[in-house]
DSSP file (Angstrom, degrees, kcal/mol; ACC not computed):
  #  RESIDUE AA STRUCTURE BP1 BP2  ACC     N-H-->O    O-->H-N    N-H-->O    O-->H-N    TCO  KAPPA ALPHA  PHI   PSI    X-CA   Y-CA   Z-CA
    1    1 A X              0   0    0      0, 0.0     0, 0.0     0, 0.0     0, 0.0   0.000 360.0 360.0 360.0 122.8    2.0  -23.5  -13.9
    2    2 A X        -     0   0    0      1,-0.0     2,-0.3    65,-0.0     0, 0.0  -0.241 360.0-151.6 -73.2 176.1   -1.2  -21.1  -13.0
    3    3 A X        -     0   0    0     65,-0.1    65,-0.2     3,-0.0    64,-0.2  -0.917  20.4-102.7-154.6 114.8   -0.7  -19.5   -9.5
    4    4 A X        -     0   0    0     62,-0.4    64,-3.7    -2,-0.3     2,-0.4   0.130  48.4-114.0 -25.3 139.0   -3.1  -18.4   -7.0
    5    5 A X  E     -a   68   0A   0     62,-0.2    19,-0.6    19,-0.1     2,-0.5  -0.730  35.5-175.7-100.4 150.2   -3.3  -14.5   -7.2
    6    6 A X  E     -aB  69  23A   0     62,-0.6    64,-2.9    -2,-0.4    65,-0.3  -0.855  11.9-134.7-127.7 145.3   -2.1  -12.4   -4.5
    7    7 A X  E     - B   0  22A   0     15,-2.8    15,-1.9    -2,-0.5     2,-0.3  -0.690   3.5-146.8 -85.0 160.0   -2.1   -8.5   -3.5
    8    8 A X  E     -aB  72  21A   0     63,-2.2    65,-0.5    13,-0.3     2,-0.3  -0.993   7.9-167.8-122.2 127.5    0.2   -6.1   -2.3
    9    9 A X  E     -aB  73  20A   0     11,-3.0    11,-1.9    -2,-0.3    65,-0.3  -0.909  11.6-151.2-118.9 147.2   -0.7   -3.1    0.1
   10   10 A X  E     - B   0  19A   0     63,-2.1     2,-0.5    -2,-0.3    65,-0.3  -0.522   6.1-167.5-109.4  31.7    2.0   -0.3    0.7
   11   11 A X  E     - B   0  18A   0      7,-0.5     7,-2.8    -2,-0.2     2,-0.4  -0.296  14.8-176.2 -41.1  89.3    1.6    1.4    4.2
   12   12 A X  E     + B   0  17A   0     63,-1.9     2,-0.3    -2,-0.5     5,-0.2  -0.792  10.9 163.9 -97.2 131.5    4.0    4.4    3.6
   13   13 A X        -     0   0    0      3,-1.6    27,-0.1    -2,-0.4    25,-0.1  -0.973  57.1 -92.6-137.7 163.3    4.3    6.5    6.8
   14   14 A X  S    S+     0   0    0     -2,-0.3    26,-0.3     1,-0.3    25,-0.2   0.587 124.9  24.1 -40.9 -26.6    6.8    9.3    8.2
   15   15 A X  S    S+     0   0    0      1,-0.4    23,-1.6    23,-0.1     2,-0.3   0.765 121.8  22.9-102.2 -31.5    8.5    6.2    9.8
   16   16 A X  E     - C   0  37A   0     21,-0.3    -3,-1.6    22,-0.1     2,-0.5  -0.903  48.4-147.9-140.7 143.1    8.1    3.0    8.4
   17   17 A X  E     -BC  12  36A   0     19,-2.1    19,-1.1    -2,-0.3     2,-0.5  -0.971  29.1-177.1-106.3 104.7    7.2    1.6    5.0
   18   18 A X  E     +BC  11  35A   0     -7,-2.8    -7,-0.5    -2,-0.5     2,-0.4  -0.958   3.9 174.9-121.0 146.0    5.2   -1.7    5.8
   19   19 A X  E     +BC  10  34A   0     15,-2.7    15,-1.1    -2,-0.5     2,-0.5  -0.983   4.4 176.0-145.5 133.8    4.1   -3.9    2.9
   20   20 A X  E     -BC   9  33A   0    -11,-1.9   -11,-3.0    -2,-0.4     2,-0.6  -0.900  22.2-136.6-134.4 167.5    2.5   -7.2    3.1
   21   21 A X  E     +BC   8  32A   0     11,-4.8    10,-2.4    -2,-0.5    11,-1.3  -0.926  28.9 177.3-108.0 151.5    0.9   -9.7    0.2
   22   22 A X  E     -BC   7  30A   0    -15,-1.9   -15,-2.8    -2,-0.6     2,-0.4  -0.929  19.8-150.7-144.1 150.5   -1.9  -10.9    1.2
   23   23 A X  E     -BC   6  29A   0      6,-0.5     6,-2.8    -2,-0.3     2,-0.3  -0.970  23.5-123.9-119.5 149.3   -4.6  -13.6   -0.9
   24   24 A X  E     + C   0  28A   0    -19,-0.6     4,-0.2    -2,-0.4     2,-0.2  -0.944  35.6 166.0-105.3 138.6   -8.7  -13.6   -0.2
   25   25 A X  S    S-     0   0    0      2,-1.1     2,-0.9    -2,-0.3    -2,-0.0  -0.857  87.0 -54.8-147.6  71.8   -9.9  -16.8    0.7
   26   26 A X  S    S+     0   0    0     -2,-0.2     2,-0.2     3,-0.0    -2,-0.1   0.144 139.7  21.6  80.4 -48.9  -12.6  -16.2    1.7
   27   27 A X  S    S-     0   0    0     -2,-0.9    -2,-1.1    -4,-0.1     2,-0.9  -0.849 105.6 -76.2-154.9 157.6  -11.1  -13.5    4.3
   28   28 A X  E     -C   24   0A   0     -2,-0.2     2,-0.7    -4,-0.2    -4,-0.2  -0.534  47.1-163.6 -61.7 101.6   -7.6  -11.8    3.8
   29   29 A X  E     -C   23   0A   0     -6,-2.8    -6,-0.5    -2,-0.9    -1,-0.1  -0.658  17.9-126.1-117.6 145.8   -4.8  -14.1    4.5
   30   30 A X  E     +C   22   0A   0     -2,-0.7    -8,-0.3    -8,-0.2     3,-0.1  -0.160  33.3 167.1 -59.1 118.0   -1.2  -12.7    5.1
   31   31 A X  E     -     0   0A   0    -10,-2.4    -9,-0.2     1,-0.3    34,-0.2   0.533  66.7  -7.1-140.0  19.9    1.6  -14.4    2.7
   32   32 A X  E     -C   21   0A   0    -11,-1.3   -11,-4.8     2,-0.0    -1,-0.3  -0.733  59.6-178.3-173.0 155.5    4.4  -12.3    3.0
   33   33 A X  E     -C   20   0A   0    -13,-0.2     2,-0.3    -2,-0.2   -13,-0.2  -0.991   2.9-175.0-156.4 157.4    5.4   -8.8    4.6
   34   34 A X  E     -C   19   0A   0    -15,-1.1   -15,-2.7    -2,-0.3     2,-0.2  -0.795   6.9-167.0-151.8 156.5    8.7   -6.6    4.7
   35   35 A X  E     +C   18   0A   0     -2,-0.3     2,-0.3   -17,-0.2   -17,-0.2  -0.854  14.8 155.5-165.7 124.0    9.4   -3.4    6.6
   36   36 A X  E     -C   17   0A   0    -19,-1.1   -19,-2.1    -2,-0.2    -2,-0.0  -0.907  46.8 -69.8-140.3 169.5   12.1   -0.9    6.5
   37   37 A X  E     -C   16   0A   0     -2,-0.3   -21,-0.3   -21,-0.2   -22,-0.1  -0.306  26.0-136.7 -58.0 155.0   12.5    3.0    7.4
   38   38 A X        -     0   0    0    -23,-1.6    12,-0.2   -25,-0.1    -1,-0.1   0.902  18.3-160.2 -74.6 -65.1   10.9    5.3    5.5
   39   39 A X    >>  +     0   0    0    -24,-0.3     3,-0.8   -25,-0.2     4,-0.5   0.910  24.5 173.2  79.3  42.4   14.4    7.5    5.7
   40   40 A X  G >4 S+     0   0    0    -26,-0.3     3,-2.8     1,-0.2     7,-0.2   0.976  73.3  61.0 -39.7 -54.2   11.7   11.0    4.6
   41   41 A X  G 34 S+     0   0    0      1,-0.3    -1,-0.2     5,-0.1     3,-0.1   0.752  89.6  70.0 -72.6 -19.8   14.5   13.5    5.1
   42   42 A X  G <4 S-     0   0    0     -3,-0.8    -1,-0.3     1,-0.1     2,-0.2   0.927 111.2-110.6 -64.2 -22.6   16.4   11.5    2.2
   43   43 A X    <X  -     0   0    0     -3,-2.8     4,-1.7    -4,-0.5    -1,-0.1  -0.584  29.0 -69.8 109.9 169.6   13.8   13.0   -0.5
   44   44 A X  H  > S+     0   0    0      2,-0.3     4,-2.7     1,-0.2     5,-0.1   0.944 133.4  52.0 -73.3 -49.5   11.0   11.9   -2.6
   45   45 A X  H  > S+     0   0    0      1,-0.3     4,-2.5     2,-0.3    -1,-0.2   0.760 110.3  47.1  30.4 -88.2   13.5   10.1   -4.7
   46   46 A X  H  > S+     0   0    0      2,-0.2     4,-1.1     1,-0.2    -1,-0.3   0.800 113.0  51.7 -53.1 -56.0   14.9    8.5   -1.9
   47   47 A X  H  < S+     0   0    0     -4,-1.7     4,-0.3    -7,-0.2    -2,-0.3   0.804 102.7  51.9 -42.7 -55.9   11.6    7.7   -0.9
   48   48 A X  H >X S+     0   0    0     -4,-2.7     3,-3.3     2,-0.2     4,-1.9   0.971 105.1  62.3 -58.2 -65.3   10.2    6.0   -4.1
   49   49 A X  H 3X S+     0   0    0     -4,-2.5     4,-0.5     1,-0.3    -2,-0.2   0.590 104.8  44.4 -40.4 -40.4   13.3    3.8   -4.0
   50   50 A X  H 3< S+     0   0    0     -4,-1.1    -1,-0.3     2,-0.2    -2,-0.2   0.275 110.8  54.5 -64.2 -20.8   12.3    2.2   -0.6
   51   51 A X  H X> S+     0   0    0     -3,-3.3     4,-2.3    -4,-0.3     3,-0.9   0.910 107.7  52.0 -75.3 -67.2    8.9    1.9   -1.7
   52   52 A X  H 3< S+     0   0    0     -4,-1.9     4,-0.3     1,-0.3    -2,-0.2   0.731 110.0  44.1 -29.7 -59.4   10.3    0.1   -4.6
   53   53 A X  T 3X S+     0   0    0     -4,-0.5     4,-1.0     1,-0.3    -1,-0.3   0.583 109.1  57.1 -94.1 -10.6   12.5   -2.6   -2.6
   54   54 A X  H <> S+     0   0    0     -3,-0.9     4,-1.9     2,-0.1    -1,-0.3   0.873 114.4  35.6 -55.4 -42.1    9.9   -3.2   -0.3
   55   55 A X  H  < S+     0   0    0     -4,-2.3    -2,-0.2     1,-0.2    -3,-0.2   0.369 118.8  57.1 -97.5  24.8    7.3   -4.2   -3.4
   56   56 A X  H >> S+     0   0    0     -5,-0.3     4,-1.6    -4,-0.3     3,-0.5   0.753 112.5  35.9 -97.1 -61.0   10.5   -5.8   -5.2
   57   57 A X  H 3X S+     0   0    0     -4,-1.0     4,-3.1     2,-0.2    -2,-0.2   0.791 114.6  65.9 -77.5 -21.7   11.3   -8.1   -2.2
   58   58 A X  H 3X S+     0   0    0     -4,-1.9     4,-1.1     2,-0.2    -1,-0.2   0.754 110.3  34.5 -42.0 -48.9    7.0   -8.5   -1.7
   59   59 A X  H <> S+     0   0    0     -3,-0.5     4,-1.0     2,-0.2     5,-0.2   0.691 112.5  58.5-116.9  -7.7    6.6  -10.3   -4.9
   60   60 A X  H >X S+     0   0    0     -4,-1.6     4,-2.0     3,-0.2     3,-0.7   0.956 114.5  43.2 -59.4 -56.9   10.1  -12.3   -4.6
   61   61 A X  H 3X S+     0   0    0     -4,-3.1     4,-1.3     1,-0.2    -2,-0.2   0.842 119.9  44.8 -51.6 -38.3    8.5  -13.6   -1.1
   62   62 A X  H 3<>S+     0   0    0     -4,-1.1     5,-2.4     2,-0.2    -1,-0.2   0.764 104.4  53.3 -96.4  -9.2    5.2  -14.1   -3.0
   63   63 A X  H X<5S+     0   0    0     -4,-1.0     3,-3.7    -3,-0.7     4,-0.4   0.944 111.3  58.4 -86.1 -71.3    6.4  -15.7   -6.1
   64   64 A X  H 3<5S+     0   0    0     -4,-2.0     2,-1.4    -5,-0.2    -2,-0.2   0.556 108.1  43.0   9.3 -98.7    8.2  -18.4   -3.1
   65   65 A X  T 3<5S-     0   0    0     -4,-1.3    -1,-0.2   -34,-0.2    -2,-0.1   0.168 129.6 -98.7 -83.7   7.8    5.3  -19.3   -1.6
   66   66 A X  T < 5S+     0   0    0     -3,-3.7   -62,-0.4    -2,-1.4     2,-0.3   0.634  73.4 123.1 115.6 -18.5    3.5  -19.7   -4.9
   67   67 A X      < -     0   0    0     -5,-2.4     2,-0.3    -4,-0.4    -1,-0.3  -0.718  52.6-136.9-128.5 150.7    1.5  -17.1   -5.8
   68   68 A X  E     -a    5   0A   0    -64,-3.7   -62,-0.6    -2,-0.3     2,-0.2  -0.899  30.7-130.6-121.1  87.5    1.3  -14.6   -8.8
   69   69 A X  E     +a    6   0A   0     -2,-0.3    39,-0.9   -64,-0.2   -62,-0.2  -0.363  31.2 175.0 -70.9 114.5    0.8  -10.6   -7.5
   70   70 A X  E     +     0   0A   0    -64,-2.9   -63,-0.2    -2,-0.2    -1,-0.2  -0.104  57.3  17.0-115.8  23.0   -2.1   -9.2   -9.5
   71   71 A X  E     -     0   0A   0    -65,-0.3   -63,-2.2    33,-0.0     2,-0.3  -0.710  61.9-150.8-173.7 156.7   -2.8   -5.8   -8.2
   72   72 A X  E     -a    8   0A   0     40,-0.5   -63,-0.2    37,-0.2     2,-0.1  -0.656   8.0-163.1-121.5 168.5   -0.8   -3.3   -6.0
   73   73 A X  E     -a    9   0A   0    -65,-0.5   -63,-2.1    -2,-0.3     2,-0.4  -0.608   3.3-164.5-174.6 108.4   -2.3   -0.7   -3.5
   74   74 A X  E     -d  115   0B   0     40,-1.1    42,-1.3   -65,-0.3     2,-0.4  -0.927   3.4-171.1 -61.8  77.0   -0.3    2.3   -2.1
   75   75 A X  E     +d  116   0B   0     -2,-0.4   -63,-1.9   -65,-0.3     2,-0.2  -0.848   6.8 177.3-108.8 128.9   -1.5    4.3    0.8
   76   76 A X  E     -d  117   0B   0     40,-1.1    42,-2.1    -2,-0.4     2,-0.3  -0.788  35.8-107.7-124.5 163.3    0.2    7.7    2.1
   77   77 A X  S    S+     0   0    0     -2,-0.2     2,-0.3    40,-0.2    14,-0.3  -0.878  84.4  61.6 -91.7 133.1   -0.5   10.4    5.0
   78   78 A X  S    S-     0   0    0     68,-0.5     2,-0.8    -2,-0.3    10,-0.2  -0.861  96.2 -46.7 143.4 171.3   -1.7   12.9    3.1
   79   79 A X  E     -E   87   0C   0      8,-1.4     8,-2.2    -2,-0.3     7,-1.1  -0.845  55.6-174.3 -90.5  95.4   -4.3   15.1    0.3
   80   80 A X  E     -E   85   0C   0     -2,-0.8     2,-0.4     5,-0.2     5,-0.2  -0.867  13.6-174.8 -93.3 141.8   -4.6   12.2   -2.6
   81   81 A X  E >   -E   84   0C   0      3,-2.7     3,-3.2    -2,-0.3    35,-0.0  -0.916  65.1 -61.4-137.4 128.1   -6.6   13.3   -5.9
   82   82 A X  T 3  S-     0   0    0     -2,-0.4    -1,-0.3     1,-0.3    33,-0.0   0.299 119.2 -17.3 -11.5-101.0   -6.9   10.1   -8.0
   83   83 A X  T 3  S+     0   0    0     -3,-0.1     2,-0.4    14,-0.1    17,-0.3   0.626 122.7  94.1 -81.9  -0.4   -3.1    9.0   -8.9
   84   84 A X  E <   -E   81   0C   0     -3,-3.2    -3,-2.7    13,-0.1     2,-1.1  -0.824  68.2-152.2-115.0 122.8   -1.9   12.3   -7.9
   85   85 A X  E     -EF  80  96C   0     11,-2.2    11,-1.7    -2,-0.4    10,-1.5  -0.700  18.3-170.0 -91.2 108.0   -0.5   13.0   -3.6
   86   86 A X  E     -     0   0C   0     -2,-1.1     2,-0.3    -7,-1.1     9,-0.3   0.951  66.3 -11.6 -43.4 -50.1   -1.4   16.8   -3.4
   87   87 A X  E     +E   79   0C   0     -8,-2.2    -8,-1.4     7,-0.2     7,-0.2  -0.967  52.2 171.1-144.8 159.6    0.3   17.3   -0.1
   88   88 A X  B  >> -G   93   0D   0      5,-0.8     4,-2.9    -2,-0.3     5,-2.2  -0.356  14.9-177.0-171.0  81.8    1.6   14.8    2.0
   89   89 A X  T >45S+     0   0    0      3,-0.3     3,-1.2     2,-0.2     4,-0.2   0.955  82.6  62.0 -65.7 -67.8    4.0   17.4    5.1
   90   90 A X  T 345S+     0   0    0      1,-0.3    -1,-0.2     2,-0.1   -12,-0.1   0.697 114.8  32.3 -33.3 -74.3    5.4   14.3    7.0
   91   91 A X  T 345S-     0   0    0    -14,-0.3    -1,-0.3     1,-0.1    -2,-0.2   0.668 109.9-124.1 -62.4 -41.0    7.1   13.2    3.9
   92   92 A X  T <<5 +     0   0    0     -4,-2.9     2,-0.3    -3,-1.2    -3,-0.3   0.859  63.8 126.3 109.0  42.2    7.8   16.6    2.5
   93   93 A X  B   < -G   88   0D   0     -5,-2.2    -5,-0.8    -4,-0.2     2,-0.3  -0.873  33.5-177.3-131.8 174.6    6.0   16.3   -0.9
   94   94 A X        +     0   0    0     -2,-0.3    -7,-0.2    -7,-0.2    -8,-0.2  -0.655  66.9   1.5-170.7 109.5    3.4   18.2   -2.9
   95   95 A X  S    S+     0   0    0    -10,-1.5     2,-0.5    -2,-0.3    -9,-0.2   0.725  86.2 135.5  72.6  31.5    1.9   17.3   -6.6
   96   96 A X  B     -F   85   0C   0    -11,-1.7   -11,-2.2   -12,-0.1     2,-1.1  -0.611  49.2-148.2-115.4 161.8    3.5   14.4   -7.1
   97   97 A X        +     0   0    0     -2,-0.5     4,-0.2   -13,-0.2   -13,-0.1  -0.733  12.7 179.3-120.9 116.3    2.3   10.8   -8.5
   98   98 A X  S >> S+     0   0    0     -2,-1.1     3,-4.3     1,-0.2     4,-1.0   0.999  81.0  56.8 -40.8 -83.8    4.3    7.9   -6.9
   99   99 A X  T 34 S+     0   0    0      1,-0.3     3,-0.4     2,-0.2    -1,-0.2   0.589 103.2  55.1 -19.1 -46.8    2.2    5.1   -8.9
  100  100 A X  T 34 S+     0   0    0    -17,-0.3    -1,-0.3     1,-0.2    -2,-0.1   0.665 111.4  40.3 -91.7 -31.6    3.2    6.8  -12.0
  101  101 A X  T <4 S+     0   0    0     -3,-4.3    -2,-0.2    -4,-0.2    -1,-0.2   0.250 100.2  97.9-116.3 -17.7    7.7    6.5  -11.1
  102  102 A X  S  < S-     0   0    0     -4,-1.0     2,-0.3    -3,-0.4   -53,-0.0  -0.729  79.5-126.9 -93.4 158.2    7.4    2.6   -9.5
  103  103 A X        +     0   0    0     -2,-0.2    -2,-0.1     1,-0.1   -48,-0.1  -0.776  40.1 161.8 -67.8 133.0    8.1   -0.3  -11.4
  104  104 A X      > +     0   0    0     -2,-0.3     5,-2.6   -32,-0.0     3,-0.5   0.100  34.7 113.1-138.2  16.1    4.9   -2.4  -11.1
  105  105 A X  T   5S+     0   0    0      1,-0.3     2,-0.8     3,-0.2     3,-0.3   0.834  88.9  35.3 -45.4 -36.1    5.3   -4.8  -14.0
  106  106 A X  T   5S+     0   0    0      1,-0.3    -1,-0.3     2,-0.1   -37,-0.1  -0.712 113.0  64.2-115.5  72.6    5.7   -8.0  -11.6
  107  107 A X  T   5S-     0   0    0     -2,-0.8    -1,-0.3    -3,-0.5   -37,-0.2   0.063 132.5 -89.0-179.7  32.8    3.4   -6.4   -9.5
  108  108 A X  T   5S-     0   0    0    -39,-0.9    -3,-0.2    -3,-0.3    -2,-0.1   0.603  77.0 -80.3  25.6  38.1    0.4   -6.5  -12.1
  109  109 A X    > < -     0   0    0     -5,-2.6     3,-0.7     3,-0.1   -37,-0.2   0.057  39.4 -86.2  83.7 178.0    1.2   -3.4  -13.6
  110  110 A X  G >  S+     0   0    0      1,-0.2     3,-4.0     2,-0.2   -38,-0.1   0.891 126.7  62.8 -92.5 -40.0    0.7    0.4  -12.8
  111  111 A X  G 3  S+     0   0    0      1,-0.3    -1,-0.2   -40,-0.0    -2,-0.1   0.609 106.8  50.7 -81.4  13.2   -2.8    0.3  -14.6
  112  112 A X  G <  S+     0   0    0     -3,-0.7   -40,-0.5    -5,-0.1    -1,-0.3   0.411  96.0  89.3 -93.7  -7.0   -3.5   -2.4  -11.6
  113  113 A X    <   -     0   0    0     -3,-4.0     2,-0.2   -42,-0.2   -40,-0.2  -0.686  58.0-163.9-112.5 166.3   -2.4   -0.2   -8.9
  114  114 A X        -     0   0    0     -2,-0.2   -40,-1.1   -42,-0.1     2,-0.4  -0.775  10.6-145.1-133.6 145.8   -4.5    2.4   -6.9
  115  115 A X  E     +d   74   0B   0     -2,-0.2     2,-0.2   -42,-0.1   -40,-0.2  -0.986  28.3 176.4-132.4 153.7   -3.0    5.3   -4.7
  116  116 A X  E     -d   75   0B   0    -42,-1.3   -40,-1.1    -2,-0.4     5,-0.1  -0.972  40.1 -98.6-152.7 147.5   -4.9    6.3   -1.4
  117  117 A X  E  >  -d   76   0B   0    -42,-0.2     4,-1.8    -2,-0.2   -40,-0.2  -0.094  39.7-128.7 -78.5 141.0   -5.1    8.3    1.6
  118  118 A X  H  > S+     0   0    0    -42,-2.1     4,-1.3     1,-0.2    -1,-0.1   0.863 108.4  44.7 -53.1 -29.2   -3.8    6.1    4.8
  119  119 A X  H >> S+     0   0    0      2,-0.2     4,-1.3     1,-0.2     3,-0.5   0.933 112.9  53.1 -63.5 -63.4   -6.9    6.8    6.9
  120  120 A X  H 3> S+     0   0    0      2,-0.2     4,-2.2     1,-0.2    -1,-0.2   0.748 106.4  47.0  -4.8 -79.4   -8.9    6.1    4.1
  121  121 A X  H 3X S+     0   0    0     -4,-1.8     4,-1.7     1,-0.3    -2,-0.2   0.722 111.0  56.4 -54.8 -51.7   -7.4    2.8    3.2
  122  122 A X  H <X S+     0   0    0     -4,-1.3     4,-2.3    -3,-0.5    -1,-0.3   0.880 108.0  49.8 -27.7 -73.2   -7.9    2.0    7.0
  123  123 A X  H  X S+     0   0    0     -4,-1.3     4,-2.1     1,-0.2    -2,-0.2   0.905 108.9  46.9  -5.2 -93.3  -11.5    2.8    6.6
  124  124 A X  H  X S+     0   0    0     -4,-2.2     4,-2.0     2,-0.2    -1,-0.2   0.685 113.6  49.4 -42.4 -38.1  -12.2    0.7    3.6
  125  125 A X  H  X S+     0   0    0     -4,-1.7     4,-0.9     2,-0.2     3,-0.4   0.966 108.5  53.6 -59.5 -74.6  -10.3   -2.6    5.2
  126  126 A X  H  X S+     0   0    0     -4,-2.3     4,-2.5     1,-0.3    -2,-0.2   0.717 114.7  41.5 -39.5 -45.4  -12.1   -2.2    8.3
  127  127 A X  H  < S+     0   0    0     -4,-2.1     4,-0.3     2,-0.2    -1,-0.3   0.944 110.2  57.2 -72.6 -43.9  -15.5   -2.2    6.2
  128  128 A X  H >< S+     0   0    0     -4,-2.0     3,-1.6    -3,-0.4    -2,-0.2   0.928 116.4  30.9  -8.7-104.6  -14.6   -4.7    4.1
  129  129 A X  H 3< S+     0   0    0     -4,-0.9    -1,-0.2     1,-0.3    -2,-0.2   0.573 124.2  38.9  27.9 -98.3  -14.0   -7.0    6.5
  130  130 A X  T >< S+     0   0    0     -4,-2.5     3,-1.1    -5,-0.2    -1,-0.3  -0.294  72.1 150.6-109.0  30.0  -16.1   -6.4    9.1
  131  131 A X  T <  S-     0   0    0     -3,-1.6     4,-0.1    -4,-0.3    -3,-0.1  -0.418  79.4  -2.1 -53.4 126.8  -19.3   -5.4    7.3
  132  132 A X  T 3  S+     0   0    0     -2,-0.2     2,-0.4     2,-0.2    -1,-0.2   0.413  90.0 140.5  99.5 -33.6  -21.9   -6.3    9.4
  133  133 A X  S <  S+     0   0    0     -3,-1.1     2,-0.1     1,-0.2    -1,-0.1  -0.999  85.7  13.2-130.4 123.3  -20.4   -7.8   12.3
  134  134 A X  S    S-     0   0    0     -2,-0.4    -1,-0.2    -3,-0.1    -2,-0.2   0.722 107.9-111.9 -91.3 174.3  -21.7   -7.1   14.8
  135  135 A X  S    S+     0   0    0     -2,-0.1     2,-0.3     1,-0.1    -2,-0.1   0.621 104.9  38.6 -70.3  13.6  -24.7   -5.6   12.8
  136  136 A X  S    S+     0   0    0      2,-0.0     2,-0.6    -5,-0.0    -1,-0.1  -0.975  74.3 163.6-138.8 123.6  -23.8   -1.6   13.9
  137  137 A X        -     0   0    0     -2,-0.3     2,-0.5     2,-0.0    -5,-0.1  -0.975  18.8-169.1-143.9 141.9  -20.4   -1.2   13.9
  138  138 A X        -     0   0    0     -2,-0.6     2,-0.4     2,-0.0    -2,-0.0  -0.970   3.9-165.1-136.8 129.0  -18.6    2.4   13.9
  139  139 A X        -     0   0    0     -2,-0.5     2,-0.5     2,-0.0    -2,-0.0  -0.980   4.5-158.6-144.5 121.9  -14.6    3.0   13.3
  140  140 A X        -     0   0    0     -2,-0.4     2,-0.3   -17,-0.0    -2,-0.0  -0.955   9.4-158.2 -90.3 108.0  -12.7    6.2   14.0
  141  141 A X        -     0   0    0     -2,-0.5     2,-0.2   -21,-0.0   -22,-0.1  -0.648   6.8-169.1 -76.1 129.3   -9.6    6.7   12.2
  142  142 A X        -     0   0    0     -2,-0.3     2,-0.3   -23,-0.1     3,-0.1  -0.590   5.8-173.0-100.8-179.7   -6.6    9.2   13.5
  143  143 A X        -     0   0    0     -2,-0.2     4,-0.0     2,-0.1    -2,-0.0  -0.831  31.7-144.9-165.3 139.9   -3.8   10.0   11.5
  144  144 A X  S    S+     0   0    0     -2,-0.3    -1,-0.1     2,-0.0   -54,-0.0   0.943  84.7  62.4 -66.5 -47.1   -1.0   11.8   12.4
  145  145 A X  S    S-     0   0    0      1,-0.1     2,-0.3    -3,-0.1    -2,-0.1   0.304  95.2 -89.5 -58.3-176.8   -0.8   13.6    8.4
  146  146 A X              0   0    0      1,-0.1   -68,-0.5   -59,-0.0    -1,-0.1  -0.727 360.0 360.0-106.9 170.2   -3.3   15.9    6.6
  147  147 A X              0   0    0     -2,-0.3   -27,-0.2   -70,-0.1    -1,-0.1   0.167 360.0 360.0 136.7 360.0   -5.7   13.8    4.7
């Protein structure tokens, strides 16, 4: 049976890990999301793992509802250089590449997935989006991290 394709995006912050699947239709529409603690202080390790069973329970919820998850996207507070998070002090980490340590097979593979800076990511939605409307439109991003 084909299956609409779906994404997954990764908020990882100093508190919370939020991940939702989403499909474009036209506009982004939301078809499943999970959240748990981040739980930093456990280690990168520790960290990864939580990442993990967020985009483990992500594409159980999205295979439900129908849908086949064909690219992943990963966002951290923090110094990103392509796959690689330079620095990332909330979290406590420094040269390491997440993307590289997840399982992302049912998650349309690692060479589908992207890592990026949270702000960034923020950024990029927001233009997406809202390119255009209304036709000058200007978005300040904070972030608590370096980045």
């Amino acid at each position: 049976m084909f299956k609409k394709k779906a994404f997954i995006g990764i908020d990882l912050g100093g508190s919370n890990i939020y991940g939702m699947a989403f499909m474009q239709q036209g506009r982004y529409v939301p078809v499943a999301e999970h959240k748990i603690d981040t739980e930093a202080r456990e280690g990168y390790e520790h960290v990864l793992a939580r990442i993990q069973s967020v985009i483990d329970e992500l594409v159980k919820l999205t295979d439900n509802a129908g849908y086949k998850v064909s690219a992943t996207g990963l966002c951290v507070p923090g110094v990103v250089s392509g796959q690689t998070v330079r620095i990332a002090p909330n979290l406590g980490w420094s040269n390491v590449n997440p993307i590289e340590q997840l399982d992302l097979s049912a998650a349309g593979g690692n060479e589908r997935a992207i890592l990026v800076n949270d702000v960034n990511a923020g950024l990029i939605g927001e233009l997406t989006v809202y390119q255009g409307i209304p036709p000058i439109t200007l978005a300040y991003f904070c972030g608590t991290g370096v980045g």
